[in-house]
N, C-alpha and C positions, 0 to 999 in steps of 0.2 A: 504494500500500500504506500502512496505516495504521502510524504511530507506536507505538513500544513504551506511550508515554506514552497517546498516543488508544485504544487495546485496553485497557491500562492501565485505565483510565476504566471503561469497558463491564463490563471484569471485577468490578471494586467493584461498580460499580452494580447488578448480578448480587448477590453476596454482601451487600450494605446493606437490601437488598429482599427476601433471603431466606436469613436469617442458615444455615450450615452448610450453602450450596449444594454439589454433589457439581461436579467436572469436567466432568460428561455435563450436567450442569444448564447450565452456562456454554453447551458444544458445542451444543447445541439453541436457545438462546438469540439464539447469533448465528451462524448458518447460511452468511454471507457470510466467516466467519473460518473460516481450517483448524485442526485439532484441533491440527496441530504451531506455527500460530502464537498459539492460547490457551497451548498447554503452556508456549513461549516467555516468552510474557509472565506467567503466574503465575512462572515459576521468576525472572524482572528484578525480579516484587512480591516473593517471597520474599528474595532476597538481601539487597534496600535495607530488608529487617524490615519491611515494610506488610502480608503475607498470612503465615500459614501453613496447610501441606498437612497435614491429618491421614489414614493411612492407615484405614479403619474395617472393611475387611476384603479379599481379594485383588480388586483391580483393581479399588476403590469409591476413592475420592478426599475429603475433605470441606472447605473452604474457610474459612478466616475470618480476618478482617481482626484485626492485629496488637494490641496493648493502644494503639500510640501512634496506631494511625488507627481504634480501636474507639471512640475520642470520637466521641459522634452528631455532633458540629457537625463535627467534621472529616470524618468521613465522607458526610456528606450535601454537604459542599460540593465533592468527590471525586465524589460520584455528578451531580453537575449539571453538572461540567465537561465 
């Protein structure tokens, strides 16, 4: 099983690549992950402040990477890890 930190990864790279991804975007994305160990790992990004979840309407999700990892150079170096 992969790391909070290696999912971690995936998910950015996800949202770097396609700013305001939804949750269902990620889920589709990586088919080999369970929707409860995405949830997992966005909710360990949000706490440490790197993502926030915005609601956009009932049960829509929309993703984006925090002010201090929306620096492009930090975040692209996130998305290549």
């Amino acid at each position: 099983m992969m790391t909070h930190c290696e999912t971690g990864d995936r998910v950015v790279a996800v949202v770097v690549s396609s700013p305001n991804a939804t949750l269902e975007d990620v889920v589709r994305q990586y088919p080999d992950l369970t929707w409860n160990h995405i949830v997992l790992t966005i909710d360990w990004l949000t706490r440490n402040g790197e993502m926030q979840v915005i609601a956009k309407s009932p049960g829509v999700y929309t993703l984006s990477l925090s002010e201090r990892v929306g620096d492009t150079h930090i975040a692209s170096e996130l998305a290549v890890r």
